[in-house]
LODO-703537 format. One line per field, with one value per atom (N, C-alpha, C): residue in three letters; atom name; x, y, z. Coordinates in steps of 0.001 Angstrom, whole numbers, plus 500000, padded with zeros to 6 digits. Example, Ala and Ser with C-alpha at 12.3 -4.5 7.8 and 13.67 -1.06 7.14 Angstrom:
REM residues 2
rest: [ALA;ALA;ALA;SER;SER;SER]
atom: [N;CA;C;N;CA;C]
east: [513190;512300;513200;512850;513670;512900]
north: [494310;495500;496700;497750;498940;500030]
up: [507800;507800;507800;507080;507140;507870]
***
This chain:
REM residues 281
rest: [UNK;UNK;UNK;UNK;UNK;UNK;UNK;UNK;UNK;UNK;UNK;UNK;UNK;UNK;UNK;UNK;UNK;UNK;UNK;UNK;UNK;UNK;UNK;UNK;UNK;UNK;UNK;UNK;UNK;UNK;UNK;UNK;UNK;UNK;UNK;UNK;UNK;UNK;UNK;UNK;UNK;UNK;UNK;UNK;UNK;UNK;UNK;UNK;UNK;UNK;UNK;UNK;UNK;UNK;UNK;UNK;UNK;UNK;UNK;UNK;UNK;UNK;UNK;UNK;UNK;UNK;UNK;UNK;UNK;UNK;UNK;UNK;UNK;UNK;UNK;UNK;UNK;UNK;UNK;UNK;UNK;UNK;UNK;UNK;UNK;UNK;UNK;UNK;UNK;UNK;UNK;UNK;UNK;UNK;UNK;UNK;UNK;UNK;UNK;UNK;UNK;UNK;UNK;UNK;UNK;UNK;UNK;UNK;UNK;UNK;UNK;UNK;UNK;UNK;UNK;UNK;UNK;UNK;UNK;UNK;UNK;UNK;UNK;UNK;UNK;UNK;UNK;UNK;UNK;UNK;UNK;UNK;UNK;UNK;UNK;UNK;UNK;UNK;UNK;UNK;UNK;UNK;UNK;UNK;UNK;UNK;UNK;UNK;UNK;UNK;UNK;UNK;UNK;UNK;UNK;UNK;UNK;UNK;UNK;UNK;UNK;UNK;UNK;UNK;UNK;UNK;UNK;UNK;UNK;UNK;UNK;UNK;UNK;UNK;UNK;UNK;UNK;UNK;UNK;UNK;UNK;UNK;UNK;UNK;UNK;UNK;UNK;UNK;UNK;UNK;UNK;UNK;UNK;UNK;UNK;UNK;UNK;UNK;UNK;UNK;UNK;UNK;UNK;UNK;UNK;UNK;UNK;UNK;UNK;UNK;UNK;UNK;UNK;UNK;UNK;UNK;UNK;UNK;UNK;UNK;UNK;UNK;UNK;UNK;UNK;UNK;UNK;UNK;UNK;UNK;UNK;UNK;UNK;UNK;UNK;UNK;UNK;UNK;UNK;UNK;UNK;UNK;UNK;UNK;UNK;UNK;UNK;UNK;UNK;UNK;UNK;UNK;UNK;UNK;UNK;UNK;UNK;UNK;UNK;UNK;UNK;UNK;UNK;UNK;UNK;UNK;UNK;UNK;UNK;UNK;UNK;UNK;UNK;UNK;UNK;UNK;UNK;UNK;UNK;UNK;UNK;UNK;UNK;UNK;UNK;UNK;UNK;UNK;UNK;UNK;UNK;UNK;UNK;UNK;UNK;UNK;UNK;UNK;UNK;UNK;UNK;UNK;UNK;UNK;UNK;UNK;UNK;UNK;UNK;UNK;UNK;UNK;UNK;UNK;UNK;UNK;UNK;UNK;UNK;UNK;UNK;UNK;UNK;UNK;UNK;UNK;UNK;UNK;UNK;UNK;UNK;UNK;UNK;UNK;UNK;UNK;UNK;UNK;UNK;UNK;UNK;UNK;UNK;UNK;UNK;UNK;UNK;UNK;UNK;UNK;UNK;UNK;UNK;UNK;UNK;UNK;UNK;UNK;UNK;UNK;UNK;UNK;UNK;UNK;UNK;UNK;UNK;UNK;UNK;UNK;UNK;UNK;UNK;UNK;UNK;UNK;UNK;UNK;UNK;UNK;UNK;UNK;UNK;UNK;UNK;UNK;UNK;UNK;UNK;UNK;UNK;UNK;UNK;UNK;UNK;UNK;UNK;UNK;UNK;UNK;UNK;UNK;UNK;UNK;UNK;UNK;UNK;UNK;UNK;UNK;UNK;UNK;UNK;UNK;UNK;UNK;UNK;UNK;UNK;UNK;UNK;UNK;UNK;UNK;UNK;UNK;UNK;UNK;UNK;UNK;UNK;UNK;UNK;UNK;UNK;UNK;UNK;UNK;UNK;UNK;UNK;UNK;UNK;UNK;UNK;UNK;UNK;UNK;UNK;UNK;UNK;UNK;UNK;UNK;UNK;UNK;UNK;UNK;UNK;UNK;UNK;UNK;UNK;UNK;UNK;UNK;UNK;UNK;UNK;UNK;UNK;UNK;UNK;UNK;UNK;UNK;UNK;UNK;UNK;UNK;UNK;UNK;UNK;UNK;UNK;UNK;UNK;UNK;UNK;UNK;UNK;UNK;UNK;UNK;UNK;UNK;UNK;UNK;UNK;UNK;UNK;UNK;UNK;UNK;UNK;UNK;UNK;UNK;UNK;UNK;UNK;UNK;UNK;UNK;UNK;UNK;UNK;UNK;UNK;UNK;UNK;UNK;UNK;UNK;UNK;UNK;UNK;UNK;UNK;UNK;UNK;UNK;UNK;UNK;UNK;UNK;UNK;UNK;UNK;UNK;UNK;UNK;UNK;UNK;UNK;UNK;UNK;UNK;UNK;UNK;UNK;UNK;UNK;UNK;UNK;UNK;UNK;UNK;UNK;UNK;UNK;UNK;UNK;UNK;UNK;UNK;UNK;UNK;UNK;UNK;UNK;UNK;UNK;UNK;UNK;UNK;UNK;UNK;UNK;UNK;UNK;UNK;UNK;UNK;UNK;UNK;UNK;UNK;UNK;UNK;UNK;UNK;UNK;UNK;UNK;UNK;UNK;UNK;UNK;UNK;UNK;UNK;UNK;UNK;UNK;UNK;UNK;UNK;UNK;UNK;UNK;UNK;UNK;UNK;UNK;UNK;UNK;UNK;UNK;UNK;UNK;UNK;UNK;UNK;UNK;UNK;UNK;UNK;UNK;UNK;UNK;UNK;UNK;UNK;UNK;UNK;UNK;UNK;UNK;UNK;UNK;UNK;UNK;UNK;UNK;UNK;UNK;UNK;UNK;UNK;UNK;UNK;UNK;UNK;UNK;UNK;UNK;UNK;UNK;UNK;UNK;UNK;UNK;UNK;UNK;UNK;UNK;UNK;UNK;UNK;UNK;UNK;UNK;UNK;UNK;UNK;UNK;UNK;UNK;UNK;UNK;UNK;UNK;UNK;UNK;UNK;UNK;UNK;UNK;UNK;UNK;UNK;UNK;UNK;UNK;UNK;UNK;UNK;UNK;UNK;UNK;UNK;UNK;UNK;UNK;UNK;UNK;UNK;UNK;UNK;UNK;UNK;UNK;UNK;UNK;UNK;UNK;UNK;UNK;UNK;UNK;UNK;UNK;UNK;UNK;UNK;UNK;UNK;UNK;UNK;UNK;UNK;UNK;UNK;UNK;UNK;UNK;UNK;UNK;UNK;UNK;UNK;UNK;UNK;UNK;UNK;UNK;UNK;UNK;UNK;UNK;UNK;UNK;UNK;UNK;UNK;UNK;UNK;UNK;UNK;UNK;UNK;UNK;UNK;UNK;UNK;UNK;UNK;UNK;UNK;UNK;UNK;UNK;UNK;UNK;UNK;UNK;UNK;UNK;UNK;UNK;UNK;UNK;UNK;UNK;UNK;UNK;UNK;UNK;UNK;UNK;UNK;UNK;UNK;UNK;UNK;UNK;UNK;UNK;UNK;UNK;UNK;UNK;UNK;UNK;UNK;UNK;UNK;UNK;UNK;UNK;UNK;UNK;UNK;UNK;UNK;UNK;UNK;UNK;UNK;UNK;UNK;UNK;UNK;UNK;UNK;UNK;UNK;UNK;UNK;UNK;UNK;UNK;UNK;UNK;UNK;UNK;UNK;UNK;UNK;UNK;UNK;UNK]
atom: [N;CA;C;N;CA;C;N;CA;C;N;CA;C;N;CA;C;N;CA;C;N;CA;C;N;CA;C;N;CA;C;N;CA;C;N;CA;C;N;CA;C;N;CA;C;N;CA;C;N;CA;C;N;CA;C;N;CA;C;N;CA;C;N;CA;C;N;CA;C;N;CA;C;N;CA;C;N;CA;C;N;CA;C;N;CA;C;N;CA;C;N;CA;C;N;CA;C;N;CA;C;N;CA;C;N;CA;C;N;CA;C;N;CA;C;N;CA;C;N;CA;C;N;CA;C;N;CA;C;N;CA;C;N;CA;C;N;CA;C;N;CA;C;N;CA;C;N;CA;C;N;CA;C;N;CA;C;N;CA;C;N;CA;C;N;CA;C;N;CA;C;N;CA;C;N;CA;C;N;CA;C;N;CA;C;N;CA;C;N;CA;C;N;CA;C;N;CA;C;N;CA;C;N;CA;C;N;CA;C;N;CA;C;N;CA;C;N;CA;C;N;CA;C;N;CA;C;N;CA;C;N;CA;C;N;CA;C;N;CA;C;N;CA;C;N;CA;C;N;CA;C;N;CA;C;N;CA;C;N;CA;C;N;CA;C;N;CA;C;N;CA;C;N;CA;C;N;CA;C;N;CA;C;N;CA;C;N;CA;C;N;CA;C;N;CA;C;N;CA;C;N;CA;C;N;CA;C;N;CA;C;N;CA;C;N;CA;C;N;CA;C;N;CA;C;N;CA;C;N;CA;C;N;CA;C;N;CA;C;N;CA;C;N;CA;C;N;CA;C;N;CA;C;N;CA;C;N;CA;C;N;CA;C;N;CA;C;N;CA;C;N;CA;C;N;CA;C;N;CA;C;N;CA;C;N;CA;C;N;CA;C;N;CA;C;N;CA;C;N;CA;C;N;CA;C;N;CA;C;N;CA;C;N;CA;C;N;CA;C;N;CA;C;N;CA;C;N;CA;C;N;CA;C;N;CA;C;N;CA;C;N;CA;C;N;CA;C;N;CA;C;N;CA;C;N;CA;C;N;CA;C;N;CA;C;N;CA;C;N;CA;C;N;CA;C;N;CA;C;N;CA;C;N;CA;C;N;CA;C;N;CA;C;N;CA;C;N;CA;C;N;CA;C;N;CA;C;N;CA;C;N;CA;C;N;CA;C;N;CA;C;N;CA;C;N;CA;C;N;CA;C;N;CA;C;N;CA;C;N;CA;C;N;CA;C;N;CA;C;N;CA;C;N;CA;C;N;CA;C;N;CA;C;N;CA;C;N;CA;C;N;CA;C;N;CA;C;N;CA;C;N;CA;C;N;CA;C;N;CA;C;N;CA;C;N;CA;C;N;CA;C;N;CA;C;N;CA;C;N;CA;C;N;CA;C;N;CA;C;N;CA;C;N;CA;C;N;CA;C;N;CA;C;N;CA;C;N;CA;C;N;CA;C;N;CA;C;N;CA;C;N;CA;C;N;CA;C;N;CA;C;N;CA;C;N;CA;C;N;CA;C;N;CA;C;N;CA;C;N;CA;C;N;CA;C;N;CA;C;N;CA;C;N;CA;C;N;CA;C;N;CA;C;N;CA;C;N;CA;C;N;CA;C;N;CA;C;N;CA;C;N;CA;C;N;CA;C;N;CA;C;N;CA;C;N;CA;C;N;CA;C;N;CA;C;N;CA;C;N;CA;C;N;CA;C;N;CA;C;N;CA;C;N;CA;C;N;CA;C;N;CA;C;N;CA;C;N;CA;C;N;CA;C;N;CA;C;N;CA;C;N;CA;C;N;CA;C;N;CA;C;N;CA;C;N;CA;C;N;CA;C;N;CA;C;N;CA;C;N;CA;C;N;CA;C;N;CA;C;N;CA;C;N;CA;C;N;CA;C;N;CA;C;N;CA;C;N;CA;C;N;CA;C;N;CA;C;N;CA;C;N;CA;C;N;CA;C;N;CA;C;N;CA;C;N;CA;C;N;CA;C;N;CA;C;N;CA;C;N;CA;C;N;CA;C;N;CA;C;N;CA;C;N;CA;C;N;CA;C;N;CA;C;N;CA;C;N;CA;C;N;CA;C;N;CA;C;N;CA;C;N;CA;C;N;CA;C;N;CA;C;N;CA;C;N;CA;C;N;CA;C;N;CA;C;N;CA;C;N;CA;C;N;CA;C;N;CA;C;N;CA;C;N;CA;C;N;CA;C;N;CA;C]
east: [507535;507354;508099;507492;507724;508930;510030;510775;511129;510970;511360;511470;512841;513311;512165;511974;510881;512054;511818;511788;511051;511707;510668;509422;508614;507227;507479;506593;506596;505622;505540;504618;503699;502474;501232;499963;499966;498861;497516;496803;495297;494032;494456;493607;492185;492379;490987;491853;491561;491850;493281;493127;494522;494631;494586;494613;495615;496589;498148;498152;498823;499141;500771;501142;503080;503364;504470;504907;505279;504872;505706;506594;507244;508527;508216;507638;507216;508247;507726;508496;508246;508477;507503;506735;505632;504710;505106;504472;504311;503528;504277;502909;501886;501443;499544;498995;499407;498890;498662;497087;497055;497937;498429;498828;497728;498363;497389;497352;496328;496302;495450;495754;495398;494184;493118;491841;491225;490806;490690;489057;488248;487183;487263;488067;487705;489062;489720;490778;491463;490383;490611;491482;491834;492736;492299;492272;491455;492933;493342;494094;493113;493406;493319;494548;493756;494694;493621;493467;492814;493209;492966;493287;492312;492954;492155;490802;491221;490015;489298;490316;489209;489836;489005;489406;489694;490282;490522;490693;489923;490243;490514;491159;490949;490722;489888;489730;490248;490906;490657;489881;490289;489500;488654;488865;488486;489636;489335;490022;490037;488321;488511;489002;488814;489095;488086;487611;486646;487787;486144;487499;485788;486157;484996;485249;484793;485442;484989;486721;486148;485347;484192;483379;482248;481404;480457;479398;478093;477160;476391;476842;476357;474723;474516;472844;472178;472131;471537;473077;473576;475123;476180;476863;478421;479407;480355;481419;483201;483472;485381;486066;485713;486361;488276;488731;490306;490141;491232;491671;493009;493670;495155;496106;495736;496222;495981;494972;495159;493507;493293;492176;491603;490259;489597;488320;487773;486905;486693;487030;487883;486469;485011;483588;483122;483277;482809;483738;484961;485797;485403;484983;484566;483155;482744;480945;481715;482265;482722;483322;484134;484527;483470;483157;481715;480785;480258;479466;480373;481730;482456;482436;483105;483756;483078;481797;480974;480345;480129;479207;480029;481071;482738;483455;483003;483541;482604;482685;481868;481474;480340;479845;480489;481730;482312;483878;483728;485531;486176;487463;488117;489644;489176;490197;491615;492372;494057;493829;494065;493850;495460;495603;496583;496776;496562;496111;497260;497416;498397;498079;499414;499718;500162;499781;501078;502552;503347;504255;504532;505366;504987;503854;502974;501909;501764;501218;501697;500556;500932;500246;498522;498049;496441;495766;497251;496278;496540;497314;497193;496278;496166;495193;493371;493723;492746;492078;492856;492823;492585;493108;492443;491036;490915;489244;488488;488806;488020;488074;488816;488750;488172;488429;487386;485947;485241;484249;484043;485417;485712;486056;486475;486800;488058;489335;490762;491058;491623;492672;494162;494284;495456;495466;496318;496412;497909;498110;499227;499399;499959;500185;501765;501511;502507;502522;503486;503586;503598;502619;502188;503383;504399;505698;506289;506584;507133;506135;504866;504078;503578;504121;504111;505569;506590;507862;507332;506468;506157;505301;504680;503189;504125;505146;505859;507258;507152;508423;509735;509927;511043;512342;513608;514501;514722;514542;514937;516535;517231;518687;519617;518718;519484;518634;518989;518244;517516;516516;515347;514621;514590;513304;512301;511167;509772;508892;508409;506955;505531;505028;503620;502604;502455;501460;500188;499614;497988;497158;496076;494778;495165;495750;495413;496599;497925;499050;500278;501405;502377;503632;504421;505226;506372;507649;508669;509368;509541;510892;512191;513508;514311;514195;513872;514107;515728;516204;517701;517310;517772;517542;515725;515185;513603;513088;513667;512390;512705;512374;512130;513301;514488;515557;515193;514699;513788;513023;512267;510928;510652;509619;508947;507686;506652;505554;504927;504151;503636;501785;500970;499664;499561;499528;499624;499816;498593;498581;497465;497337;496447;495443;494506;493394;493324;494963;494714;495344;495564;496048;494592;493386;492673;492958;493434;494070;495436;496137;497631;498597;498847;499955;500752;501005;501526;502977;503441;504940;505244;504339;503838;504370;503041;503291;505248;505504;506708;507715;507507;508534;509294;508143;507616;508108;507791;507920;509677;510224;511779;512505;511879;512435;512763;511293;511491;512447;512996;513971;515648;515291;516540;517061;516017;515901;517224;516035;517350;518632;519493;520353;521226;521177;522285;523037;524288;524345;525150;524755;524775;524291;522978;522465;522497;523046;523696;524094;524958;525534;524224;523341;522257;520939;521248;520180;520744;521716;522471;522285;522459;522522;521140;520084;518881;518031;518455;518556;519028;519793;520678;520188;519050;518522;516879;516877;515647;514566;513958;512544;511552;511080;509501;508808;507782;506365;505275;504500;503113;502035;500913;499607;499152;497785;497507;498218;499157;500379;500599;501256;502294;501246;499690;498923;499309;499850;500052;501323;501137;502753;503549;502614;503415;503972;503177;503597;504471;504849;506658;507295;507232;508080;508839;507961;508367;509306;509070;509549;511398;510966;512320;513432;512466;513678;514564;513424;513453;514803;514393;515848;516838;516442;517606;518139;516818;516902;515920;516164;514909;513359;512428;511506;510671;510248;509658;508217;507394;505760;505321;504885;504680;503306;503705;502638;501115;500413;498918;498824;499466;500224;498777;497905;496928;496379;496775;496742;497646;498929;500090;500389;500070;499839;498919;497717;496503;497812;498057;499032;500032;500564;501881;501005;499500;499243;498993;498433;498183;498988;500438;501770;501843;501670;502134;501495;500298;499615;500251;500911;501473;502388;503111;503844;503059;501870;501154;500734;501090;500228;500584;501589;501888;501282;501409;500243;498858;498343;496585;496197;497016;496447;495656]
north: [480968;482337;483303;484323;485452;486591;486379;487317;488589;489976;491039;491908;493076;493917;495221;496030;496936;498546;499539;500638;501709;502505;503784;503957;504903;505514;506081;506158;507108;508130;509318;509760;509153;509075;508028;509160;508925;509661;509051;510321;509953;510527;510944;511276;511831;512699;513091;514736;515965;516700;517146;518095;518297;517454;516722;515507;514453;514396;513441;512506;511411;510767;510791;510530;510515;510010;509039;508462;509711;509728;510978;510552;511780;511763;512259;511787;512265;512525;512697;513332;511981;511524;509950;510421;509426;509884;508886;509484;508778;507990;506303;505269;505346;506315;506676;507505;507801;509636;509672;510439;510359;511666;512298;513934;514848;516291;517238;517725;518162;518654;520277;520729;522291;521585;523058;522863;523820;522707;523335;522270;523350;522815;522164;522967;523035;521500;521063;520554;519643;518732;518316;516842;516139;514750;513607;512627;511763;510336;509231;508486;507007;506287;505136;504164;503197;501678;500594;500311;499698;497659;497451;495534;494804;493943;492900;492205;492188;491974;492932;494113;494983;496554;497258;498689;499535;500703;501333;502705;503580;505104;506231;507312;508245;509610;510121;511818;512523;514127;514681;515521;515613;516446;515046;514208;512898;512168;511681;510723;509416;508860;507293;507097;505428;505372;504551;504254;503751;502527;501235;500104;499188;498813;497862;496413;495441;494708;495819;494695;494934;494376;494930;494325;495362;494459;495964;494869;495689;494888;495341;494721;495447;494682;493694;493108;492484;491528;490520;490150;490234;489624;490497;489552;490392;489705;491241;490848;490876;490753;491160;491945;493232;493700;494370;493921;493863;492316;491452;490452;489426;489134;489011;490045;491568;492726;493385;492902;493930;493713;495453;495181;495309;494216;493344;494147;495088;495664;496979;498014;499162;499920;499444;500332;499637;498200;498217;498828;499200;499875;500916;501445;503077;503111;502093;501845;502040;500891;500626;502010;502853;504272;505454;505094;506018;505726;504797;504277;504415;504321;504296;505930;506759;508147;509105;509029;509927;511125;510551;512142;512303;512291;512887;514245;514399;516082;516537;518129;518964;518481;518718;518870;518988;520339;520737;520632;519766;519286;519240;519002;518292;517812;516389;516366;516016;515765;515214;513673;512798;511514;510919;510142;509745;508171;506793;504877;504849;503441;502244;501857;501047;499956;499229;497608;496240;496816;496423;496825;495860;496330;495613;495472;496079;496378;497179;496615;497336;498511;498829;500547;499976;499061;498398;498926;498486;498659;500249;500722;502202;502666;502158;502773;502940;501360;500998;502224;501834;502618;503790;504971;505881;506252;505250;505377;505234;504170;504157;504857;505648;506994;508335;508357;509666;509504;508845;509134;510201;510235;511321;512548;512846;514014;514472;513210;514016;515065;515885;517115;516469;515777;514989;513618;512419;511334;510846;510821;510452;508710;507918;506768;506347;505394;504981;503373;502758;501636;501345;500064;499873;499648;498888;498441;500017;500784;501879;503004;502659;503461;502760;501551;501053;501309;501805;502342;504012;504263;506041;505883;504949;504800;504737;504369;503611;504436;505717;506550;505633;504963;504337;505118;504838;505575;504892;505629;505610;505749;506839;506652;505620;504955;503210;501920;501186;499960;499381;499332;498587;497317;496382;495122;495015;495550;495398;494356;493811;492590;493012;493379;493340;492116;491398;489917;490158;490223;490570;489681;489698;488813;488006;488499;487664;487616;488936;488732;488997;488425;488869;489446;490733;491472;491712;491616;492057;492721;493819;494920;495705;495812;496217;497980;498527;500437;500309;501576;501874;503837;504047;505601;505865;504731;505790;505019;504279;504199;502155;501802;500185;500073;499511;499129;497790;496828;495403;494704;494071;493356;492453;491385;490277;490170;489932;489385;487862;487589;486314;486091;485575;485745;484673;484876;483947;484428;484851;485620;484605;485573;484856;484746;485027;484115;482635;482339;480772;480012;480719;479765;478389;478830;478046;476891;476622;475183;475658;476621;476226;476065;475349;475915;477050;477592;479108;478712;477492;477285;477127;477141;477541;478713;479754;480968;481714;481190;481970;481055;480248;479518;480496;480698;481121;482911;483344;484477;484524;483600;483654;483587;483142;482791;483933;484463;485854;486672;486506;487539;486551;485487;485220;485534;485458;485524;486691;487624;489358;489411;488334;488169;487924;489192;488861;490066;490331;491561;492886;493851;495214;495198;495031;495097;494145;493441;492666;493264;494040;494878;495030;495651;496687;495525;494531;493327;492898;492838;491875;493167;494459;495601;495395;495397;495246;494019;493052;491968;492012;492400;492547;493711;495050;495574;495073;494000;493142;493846;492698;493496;493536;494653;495461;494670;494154;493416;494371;494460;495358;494465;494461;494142;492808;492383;491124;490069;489728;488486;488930;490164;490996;490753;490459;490226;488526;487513;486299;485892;485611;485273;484010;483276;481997;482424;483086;483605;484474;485410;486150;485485;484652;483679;482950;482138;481245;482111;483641;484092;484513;484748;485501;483912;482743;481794;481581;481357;481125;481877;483225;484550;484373;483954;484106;485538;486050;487857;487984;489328;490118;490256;490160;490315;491375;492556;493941;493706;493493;493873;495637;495525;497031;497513;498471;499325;499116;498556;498591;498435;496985;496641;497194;496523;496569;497597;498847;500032;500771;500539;500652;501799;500664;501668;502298;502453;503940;505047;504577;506100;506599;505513;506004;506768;506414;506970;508108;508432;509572;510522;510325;510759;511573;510815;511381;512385;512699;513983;515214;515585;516147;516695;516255;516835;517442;517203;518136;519623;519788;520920;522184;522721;523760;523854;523017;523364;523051;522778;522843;524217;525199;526302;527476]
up: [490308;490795;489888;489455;488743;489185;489245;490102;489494;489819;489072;490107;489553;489975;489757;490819;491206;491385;490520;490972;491374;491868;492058;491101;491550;491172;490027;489473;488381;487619;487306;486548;485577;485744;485004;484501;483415;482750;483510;483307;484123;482592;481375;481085;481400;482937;483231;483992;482544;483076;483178;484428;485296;486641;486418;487466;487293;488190;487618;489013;488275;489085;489500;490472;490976;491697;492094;493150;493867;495198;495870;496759;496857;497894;499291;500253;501575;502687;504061;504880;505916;507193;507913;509095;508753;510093;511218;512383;513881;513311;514453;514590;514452;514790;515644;515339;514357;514205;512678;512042;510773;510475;509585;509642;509833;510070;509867;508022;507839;506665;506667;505551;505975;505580;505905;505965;504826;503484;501987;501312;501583;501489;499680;498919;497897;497097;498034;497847;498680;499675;500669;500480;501128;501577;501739;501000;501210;500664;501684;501467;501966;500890;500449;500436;500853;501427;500238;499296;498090;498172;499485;499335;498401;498274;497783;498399;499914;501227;501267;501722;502850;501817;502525;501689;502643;503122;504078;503654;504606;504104;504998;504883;505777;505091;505448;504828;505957;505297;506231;507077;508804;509797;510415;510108;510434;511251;512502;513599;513074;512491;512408;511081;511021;509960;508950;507944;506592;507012;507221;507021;506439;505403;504714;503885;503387;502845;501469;500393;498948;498022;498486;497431;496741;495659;495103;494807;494323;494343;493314;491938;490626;490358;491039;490792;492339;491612;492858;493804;493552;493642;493991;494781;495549;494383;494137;493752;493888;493562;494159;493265;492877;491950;492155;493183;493323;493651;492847;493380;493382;494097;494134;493780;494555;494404;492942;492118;490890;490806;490232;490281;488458;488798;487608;487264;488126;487546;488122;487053;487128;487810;487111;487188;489003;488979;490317;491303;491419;492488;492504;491561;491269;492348;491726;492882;494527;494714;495923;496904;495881;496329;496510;495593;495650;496874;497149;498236;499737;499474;501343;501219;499620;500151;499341;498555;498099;498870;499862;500597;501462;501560;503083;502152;501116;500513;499780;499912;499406;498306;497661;496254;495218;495329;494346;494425;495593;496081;494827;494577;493957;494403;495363;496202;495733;496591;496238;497041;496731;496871;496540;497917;497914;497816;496961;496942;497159;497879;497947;495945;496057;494685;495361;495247;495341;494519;495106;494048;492900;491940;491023;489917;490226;489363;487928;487181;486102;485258;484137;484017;483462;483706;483085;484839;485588;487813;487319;487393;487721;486836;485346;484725;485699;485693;486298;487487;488282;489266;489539;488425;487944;487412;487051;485764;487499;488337;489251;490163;490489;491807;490459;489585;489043;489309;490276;490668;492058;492440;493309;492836;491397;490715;491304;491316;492251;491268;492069;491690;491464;492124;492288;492870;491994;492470;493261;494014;494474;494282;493623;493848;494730;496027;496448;496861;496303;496722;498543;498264;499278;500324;500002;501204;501114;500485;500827;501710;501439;502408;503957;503937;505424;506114;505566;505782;506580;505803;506228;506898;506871;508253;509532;509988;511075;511313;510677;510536;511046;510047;509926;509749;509821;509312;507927;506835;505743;505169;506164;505547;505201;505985;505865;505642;504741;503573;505007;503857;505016;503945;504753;504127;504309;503665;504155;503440;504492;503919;504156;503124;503294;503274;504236;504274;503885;502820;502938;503292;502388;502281;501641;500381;499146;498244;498554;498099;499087;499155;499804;498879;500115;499002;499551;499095;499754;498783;499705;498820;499593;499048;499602;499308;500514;500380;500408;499794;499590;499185;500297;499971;500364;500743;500743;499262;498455;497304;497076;496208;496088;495121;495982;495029;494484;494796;494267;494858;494626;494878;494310;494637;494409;495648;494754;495037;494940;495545;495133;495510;494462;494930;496117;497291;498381;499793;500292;501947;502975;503807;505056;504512;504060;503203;502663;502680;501958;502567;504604;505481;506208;505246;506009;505044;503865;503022;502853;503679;503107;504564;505322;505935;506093;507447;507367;507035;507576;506494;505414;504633;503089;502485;503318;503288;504155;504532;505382;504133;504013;502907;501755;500755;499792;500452;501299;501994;501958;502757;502624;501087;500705;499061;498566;498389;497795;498261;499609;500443;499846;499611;499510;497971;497279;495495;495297;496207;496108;496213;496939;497287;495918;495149;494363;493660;492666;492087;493237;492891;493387;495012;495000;496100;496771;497088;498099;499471;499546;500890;501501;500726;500930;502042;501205;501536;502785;503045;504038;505203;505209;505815;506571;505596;506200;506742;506404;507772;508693;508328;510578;510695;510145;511154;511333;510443;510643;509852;509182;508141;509305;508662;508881;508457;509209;508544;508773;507408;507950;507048;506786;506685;507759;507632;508265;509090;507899;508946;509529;509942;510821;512593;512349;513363;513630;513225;513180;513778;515130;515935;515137;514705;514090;512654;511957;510799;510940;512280;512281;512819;513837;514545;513477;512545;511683;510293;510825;509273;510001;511178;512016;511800;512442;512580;510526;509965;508240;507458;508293;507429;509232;510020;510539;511605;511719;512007;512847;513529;513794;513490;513365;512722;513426;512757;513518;513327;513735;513155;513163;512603;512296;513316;514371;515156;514128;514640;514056;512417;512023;510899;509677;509930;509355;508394;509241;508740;508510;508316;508477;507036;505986;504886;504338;505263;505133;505397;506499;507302;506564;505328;505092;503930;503110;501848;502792;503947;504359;504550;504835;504853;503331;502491;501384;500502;501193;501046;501592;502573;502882;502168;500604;499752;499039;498795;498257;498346;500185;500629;499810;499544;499046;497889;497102;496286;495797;497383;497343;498307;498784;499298;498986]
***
């Protein structure tokens, strides 16, 4: 397993325009609630949850939510163009976006778009990722890592170190917040998708590891701080009693599932539109 230290967001060229991408700095939403967003025909809100499985969206002035698998269908044939959190084909995601969020804004929109990232991902996904939402023509890209935006989906308190696990489909992720941003992380390609040949003590194994890996250096206090107030679980597993049971006894702690884990980080990318508003009026 690949272990590496994860920081904050960062400014990413988009080569299309005046259109940037940024980790943002948000404010936290309620459990249940997408935000309000002003009402800008010309500049509207549109947040993205980008899995490897399923794709998830919310625009705004909209209650529900876009929940589809990921896939595109360039012939006769289905394909997977995100897979094990990075995505492999930059033109079919673009299809895939186009087909869930093409006709939900004006003609001449040019919205602010807010994706999840696995964390950890490197500048080929964000590139990526870019080439494939300019079929929406953003004004703005907000990129936020996915465990820090299931932190803001669940208005967590941030003033104090938190451990979050994102269980997906197809990758699992853990990162320590310190202040609100990703003091370190590790991933591993290995989620509920490969409990039908793997054992979920597999997965929770492999899951603890990574939590214990961190355990070293500087952030130590920080790590130990946020076990005894117990990690946050959000995607898929977080729906799997044996898969938190087994992760709570493993670290020894608490284990939180995250309010409507699933979507946990639509809400938090939706959150982070909200730094935008001032300047989409």
């Amino acid at each position: 397993m690949n272990h590496q230290v994860a920081g904050g967001g960062a400014v990413l060229p988009t080569g299309r325009g005046d259109a940037t991408v940024a980790g943002s700095e948000s404010a936290m939403l309620s459990a249940h609630r997408f935000p309000a967003w002003p009402v800008c025909r010309r500049c509207p809100g549109i947040a993205i949850d980008l899995g490897s499985a399923r794709t998830r969206a919310w625009t705004q002035g909209r209650r529900s939510v876009i929940d589809a698998p990921t896939v595109t269908f360039p012939g006769r044939g289905l394909t997977h163009p995100v897979q094990r959190g990075t995505i492999v084909d930059a033109d079919g995601t673009g299809r895939l976006l186009e087909r869930l969020l093409g006709g939900r804004t004006p003609r001449l929109a040019r919205p602010v778009v807010a994706i999840t990232t696995p964390v950890l991902s490197d500048r080929r996904h964000h590139t990526a990722a870019v080439e494939a939402l300019g079929v929406l023509r953003p004004r703005t890209v907000l990129s936020v890592e996915s465990v820090r935006a299931i932190a803001l989906g669940v208005r967590a308190d941030l003033s104090r170190p938190l451990l979050v696990v994102d269980i997906g489909a197809h990758i699992t992720e853990v990162a320590l917040l310190v202040d609100g941003a990703v003091s370190a992380a590790r991933r591993t390609a290995l989620g509920t998708s490969d409990l039908d040949t793997t054992p979920s003590r597999e997965l929770v194994a492999q899951t603890a590891a990574m939590v214990t890996g961190m355990l070293h250096g500087s952030r130590v206090p920080y790590l130990v701080e946020a076990l005894e107030r117990g990690p946050l679980v959000g995607g898929g597993g977080a729906l799997r009693p044996e898969v938190t049971y087994q992760l709570s006894v493993r670290l020894n702690t608490c284990v939180r599932p995250a309010p409507q884990p699933h979507i946990a980080a639509l809400r938090g990318a939706a959150e982070a539109l909200r730094s935008t508003r001032s300047h989409h009026h």
